[in-house]
N, CA, C and O atoms as a MOPAC input file, in Angstrom:
PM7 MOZYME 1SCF
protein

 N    -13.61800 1   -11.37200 1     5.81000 1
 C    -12.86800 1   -12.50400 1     6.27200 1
 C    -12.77200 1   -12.43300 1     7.78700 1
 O    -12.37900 1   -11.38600 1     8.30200 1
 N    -13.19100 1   -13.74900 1     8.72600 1
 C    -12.93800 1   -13.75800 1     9.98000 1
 C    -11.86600 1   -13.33100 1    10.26400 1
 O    -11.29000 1   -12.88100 1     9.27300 1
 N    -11.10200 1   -13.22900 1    11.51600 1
 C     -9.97400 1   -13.16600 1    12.01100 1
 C     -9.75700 1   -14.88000 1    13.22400 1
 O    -10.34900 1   -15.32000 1    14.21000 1
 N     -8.85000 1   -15.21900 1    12.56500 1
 C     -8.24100 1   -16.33700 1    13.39800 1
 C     -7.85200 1   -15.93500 1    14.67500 1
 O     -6.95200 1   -15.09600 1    14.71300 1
 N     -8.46200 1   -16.46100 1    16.06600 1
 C     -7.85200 1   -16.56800 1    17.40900 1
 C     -7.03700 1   -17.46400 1    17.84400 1
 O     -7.44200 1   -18.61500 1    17.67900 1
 N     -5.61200 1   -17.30500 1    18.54800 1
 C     -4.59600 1   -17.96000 1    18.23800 1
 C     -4.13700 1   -17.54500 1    19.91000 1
 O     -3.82200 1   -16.44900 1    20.37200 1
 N     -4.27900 1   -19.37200 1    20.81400 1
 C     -3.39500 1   -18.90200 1    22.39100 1
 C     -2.06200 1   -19.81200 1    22.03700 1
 O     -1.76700 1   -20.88500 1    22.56200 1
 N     -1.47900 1   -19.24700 1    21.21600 1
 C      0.20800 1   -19.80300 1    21.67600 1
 C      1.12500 1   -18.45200 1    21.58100 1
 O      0.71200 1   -17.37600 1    21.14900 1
 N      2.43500 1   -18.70700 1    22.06200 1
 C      3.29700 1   -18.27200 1    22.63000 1
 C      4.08200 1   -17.20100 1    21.18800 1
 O      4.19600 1   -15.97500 1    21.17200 1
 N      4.60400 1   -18.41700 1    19.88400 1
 C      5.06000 1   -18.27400 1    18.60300 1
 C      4.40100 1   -18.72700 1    17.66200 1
 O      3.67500 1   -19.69800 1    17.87300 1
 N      4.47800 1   -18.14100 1    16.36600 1
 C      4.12100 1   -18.75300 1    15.29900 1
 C      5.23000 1   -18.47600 1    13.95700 1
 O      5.70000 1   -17.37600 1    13.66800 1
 N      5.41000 1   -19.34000 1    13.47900 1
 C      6.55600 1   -19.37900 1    12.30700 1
 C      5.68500 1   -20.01900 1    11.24000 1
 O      4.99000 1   -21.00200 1    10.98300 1
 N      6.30400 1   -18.46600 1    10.61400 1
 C      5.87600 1   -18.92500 1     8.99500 1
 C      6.67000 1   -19.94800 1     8.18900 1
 O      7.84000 1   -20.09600 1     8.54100 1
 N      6.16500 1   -20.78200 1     7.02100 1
 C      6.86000 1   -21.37100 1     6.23100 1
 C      6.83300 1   -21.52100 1     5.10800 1
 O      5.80700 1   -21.35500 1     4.44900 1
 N      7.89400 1   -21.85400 1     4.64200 1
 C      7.96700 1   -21.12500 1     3.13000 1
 C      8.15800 1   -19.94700 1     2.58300 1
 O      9.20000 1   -19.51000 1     3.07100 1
 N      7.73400 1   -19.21900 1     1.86000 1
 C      7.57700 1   -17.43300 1     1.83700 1
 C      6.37900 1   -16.56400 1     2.10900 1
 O      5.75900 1   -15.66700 1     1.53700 1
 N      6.33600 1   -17.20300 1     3.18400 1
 C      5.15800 1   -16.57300 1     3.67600 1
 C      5.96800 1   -15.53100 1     5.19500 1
 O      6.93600 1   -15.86000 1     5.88100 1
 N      5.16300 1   -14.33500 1     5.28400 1
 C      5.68400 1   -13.05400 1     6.31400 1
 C      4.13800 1   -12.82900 1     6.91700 1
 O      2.99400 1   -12.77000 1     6.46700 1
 N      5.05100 1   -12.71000 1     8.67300 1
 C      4.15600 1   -13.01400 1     9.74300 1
 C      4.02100 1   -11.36000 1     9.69200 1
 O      5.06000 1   -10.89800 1     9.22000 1
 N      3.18900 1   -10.46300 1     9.98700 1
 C      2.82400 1    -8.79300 1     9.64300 1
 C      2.32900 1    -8.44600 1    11.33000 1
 O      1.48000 1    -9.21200 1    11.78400 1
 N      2.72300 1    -7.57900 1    12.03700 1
 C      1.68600 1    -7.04800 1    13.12700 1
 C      1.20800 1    -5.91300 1    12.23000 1
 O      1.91100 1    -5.32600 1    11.40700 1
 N      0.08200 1    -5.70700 1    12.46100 1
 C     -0.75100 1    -4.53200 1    11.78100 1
 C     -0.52700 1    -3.71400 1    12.74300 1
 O     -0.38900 1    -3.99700 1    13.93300 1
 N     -0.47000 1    -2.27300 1    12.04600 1
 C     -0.41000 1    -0.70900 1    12.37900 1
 C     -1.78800 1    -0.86400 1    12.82500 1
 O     -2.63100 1    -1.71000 1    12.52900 1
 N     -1.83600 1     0.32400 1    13.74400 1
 C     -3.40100 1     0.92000 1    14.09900 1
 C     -3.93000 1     1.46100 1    13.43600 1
 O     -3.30400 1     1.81700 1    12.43700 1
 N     -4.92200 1     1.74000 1    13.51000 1
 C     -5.64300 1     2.14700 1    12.20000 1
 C     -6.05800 1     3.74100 1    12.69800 1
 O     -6.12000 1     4.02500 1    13.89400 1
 N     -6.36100 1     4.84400 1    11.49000 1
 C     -6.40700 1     6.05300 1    12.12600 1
 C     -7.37800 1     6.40500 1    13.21400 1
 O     -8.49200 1     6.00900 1    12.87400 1
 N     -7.39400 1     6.83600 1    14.07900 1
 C     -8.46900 1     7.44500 1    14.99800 1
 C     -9.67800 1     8.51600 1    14.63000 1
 O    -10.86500 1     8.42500 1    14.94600 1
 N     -9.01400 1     9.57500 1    13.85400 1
 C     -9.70800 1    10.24300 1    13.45000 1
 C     -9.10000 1    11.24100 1    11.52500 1
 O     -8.02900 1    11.30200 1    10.92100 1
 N    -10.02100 1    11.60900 1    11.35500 1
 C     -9.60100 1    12.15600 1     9.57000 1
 C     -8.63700 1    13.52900 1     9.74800 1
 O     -8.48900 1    14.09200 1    10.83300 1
 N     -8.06100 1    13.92800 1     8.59600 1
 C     -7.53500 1    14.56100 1     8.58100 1
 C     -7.97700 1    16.21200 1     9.15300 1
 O     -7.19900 1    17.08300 1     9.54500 1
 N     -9.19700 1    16.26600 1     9.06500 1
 C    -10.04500 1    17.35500 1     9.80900 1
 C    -10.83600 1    17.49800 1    10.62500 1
 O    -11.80400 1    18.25300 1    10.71900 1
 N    -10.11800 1    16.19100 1    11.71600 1
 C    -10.70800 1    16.18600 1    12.88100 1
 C    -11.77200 1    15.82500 1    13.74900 1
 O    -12.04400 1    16.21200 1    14.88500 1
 N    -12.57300 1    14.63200 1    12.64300 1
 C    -13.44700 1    13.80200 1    12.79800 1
 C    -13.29700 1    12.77500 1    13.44400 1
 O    -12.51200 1    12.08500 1    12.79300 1
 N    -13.67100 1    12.10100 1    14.62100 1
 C    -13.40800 1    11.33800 1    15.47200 1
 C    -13.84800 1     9.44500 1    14.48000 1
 O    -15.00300 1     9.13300 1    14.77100 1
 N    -13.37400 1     8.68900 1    13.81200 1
 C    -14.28300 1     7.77400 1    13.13600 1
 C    -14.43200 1     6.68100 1    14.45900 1
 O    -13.53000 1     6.35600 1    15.23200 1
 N    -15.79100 1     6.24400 1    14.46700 1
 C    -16.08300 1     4.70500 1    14.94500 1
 C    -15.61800 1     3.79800 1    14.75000 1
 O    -15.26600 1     3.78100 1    13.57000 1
 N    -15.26700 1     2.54800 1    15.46500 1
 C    -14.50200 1     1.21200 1    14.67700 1
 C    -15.20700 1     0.99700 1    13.61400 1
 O    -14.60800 1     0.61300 1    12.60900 1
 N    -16.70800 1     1.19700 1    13.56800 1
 C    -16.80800 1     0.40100 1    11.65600 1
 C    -16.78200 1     1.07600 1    10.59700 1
 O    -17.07800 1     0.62400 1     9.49100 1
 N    -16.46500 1     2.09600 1    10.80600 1
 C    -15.88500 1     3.05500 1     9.80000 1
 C    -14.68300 1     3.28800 1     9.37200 1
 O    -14.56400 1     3.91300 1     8.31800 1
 N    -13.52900 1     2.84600 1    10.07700 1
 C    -12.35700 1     2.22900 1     9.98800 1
 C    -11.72900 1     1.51300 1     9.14800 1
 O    -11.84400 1     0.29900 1     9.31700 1
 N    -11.03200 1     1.89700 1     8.20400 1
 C    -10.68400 1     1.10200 1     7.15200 1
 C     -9.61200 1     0.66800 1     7.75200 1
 O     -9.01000 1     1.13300 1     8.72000 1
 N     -9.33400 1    -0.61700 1     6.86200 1
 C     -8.10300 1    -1.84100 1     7.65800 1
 C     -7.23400 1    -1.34600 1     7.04600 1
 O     -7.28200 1    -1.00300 1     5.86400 1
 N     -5.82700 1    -1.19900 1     8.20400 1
 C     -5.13000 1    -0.39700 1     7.57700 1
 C     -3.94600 1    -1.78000 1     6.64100 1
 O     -4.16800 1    -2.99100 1     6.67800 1
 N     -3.12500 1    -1.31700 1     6.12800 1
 C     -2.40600 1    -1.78100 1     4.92600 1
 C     -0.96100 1    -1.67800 1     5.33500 1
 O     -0.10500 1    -1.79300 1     4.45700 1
 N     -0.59700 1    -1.46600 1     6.62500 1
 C      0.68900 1    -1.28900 1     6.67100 1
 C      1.19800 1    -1.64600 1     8.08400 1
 O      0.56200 1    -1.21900 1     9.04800 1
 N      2.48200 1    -2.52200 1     8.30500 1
 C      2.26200 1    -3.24700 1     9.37600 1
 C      3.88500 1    -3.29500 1     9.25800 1
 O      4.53900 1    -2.90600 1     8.29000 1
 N      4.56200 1    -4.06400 1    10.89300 1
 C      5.89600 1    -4.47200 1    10.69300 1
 C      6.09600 1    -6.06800 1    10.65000 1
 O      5.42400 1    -6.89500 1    11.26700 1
 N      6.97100 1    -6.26300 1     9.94400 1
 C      7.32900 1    -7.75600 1     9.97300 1
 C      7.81600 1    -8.23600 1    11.01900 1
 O      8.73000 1    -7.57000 1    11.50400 1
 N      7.50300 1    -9.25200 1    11.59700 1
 C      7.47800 1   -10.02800 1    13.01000 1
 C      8.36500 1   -11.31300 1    13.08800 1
 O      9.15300 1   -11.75700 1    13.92300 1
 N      7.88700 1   -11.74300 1    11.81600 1
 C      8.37800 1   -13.23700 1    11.67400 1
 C      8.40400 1   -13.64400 1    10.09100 1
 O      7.47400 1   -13.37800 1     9.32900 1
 N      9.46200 1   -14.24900 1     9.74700 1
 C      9.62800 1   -14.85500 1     7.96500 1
 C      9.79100 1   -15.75400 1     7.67400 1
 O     10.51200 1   -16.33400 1     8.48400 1
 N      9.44800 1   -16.49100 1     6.66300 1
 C      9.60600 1   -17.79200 1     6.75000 1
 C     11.12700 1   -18.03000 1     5.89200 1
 O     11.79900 1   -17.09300 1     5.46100 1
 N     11.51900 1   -19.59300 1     5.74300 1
 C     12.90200 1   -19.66000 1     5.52400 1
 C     12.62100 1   -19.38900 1     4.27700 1
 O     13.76300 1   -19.47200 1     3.82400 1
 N     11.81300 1   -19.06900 1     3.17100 1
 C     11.95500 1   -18.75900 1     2.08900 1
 C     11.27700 1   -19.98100 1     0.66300 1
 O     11.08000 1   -21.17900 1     0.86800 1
 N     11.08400 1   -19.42700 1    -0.40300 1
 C     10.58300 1   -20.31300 1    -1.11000 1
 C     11.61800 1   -21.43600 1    -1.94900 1
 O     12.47400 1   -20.95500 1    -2.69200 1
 N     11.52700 1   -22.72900 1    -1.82500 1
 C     12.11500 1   -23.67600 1    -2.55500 1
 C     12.00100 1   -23.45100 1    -4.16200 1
 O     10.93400 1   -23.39600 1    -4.77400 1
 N     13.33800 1   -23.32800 1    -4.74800 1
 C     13.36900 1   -23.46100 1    -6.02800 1
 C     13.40500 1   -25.16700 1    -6.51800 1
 O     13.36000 1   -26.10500 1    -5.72200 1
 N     13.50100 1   -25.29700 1    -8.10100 1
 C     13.48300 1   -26.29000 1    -8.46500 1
 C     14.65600 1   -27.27800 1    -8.26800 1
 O     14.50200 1   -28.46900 1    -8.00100 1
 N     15.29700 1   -26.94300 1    -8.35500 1
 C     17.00500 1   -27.85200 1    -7.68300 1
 C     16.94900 1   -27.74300 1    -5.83900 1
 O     17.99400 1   -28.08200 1    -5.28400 1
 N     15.96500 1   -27.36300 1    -5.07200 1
 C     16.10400 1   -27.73000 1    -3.58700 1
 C     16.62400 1   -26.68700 1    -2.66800 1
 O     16.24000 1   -26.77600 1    -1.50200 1
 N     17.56100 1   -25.54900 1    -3.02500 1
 C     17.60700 1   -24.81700 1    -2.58800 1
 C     16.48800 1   -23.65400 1    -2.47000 1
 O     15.50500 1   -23.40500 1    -3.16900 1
 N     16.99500 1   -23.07000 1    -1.37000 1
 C     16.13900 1   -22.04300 1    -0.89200 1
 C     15.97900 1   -20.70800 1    -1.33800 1
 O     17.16000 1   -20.36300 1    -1.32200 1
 N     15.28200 1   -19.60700 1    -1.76600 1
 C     15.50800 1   -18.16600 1    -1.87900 1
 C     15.35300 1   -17.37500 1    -0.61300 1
 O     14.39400 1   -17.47700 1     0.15200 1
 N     16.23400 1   -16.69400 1    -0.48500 1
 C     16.10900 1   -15.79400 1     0.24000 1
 C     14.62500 1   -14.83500 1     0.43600 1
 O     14.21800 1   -14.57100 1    -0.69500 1
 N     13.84400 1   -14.33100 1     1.34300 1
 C     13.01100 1   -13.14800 1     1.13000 1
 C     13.86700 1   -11.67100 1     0.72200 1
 O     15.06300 1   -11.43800 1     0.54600 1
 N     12.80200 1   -10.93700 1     0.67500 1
 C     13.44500 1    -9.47500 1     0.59600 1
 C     13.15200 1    -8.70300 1     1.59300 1
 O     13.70900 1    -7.60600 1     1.60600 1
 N     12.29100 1    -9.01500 1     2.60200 1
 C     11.80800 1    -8.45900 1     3.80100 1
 C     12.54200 1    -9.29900 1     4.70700 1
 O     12.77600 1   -10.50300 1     4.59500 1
 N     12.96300 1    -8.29200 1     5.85800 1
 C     13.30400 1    -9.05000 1     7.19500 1
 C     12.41900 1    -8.14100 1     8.33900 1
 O     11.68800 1    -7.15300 1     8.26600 1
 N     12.83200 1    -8.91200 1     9.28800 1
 C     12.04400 1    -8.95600 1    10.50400 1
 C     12.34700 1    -7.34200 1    10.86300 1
 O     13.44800 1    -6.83300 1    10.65300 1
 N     11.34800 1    -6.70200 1    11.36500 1
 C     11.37700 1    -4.86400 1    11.23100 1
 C     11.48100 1    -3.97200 1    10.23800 1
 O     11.64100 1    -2.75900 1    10.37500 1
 N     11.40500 1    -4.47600 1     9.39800 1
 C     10.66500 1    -4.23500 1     7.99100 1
 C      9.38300 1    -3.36600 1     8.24700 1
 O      8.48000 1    -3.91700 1     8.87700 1
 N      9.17900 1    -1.93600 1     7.78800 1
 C      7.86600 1    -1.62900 1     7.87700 1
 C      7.51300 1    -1.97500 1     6.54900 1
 O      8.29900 1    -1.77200 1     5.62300 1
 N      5.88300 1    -2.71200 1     6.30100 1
 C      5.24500 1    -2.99300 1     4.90600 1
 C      4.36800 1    -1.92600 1     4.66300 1
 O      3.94500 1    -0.97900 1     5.32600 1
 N      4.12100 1    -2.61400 1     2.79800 1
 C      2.76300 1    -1.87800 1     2.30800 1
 C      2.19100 1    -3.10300 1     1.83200 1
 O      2.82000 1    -3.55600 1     0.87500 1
 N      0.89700 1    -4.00000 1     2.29700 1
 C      0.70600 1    -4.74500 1     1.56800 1
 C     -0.68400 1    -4.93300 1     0.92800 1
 O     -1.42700 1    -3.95200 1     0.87900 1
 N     -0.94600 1    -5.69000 1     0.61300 1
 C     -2.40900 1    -5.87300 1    -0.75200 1
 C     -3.35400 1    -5.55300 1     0.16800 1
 O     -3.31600 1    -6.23200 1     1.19400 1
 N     -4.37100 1    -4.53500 1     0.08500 1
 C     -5.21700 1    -4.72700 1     1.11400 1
 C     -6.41300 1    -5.78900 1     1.51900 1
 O     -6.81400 1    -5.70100 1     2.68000 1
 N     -7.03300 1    -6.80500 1     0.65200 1
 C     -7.64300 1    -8.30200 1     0.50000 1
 C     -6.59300 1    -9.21400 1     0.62000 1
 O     -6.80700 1   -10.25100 1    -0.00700 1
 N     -5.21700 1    -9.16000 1     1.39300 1
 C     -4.11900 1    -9.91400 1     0.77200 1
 C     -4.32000 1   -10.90700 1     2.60200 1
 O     -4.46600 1   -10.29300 1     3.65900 1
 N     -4.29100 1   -11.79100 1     2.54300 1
 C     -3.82900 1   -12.61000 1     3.93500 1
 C     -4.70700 1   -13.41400 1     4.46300 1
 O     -5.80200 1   -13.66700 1     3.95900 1
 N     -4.22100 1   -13.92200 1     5.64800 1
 C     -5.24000 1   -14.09400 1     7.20900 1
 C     -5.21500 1   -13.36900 1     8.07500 1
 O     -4.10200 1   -13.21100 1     8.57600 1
 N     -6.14100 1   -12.74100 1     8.55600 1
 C     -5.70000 1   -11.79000 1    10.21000 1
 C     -6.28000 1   -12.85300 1    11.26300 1
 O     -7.31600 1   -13.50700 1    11.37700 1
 N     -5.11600 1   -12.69500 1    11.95600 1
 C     -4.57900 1   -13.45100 1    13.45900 1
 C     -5.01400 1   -12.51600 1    14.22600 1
 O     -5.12600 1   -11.36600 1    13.80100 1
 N     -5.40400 1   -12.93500 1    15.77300 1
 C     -5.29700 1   -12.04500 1    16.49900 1
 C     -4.58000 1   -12.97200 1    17.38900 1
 O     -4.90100 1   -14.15600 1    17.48700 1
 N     -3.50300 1   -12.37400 1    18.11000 1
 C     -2.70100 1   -13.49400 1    19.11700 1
 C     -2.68100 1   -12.34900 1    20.38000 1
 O     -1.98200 1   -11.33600 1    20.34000 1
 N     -3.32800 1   -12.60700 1    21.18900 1
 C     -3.46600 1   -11.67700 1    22.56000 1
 C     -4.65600 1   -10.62800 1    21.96300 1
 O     -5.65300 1   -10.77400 1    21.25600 1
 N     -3.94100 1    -9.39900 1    22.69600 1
 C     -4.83100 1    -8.33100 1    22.11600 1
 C     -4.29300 1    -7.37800 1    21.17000 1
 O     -4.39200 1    -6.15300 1    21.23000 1
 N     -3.54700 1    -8.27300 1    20.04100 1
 C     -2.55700 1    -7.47400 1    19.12600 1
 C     -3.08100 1    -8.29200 1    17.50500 1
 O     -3.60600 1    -9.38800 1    17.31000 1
 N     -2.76000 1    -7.45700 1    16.77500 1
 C     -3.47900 1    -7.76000 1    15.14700 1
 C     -2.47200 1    -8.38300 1    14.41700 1
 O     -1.38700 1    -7.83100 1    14.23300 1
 N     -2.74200 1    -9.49100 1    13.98400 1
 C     -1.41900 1    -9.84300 1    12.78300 1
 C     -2.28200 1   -10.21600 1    11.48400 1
 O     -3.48900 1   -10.44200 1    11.39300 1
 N     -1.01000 1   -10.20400 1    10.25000 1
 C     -1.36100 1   -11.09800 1     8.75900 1
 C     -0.59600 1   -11.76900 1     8.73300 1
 O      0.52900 1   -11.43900 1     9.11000 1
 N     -0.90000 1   -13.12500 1     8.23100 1
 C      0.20800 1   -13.55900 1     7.40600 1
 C     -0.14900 1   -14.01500 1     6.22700 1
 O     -1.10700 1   -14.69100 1     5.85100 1
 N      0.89200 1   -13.47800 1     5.61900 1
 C      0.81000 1   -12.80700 1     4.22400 1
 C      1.71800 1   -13.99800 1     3.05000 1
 O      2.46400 1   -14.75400 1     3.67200 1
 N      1.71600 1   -14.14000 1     2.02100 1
 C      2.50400 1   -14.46800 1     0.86800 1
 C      3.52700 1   -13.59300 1     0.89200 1
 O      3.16000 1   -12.53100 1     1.39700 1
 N      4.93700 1   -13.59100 1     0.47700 1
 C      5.38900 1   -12.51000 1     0.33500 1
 C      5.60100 1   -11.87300 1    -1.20700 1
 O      6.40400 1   -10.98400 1    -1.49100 1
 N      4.66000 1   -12.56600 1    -2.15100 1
 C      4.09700 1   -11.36100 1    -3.48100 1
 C      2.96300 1   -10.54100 1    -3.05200 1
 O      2.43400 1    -9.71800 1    -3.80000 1
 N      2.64200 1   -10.73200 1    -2.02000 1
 C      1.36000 1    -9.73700 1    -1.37200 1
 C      1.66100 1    -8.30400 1    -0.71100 1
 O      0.85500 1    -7.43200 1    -0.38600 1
 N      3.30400 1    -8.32100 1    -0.59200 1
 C      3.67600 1    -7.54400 1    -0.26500 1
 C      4.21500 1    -6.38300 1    -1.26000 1
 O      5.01400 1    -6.89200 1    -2.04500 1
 N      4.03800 1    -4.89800 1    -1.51100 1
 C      3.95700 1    -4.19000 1    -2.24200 1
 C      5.00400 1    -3.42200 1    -2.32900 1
 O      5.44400 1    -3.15900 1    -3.44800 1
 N      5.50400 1    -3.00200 1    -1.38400 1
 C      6.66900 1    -1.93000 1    -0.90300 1
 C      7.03300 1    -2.08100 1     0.77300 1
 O      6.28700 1    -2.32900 1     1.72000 1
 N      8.22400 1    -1.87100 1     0.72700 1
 C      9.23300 1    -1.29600 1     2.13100 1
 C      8.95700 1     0.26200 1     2.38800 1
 O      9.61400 1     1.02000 1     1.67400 1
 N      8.26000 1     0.72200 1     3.11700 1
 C      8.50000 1     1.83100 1     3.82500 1
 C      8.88800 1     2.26900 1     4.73800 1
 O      8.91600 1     1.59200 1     5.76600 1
 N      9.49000 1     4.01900 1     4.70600 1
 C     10.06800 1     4.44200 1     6.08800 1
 C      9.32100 1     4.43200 1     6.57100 1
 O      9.35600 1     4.72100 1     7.76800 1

């Protein structure tokens, strides 16, 4: 999947959808192997940036998310769009794409 290039300032999600900056991805393996960018697996875990107001139920009101903004994620790894806004990585994600809250 491409990555979307994006020159604005903000972007707000809507609905239940969660705006993700992606973590860096490792530099090198656990024993000291330096990896290349295309050897680099995309990493899966990112902080929440931005949320949307939440998904509409059937009577009009809103649900709450369960993630807020500084939230570290775990999410689907095929799960999103990646943004790039400057020289920084984002998803935005569904928020059933999202798997777990981690420390």
């Amino acid at each position: 999947m491409a990555a979307v290039s994006l020159s604005v300032s903000t972007v707000k999600p809507l609905g239940d959808r969660v705006f993700v900056k992606v973590s860096a991805s490792e530099e090198k393996t656990a024993g000291g192997i330096f990896l290349p960018d295309n050897a680099k697996e995309k990493p899966q875990v990112g902080e929440v940036a931005q949320v949307g107001p939440g998904k509409r139920n059937d009577d009009g009101t809103r649900q709450d998310l369960e993630v807020s903004v500084g939230d570290k994620v775990l999410y689907s790894k095929y799960a999103g769009t990646d943004i790039k806004l400057g020289s920084d990585d984002y998803v935005l994600l569904s928020e059933k794409d999202i798997l777990a809250i981690v420390d």
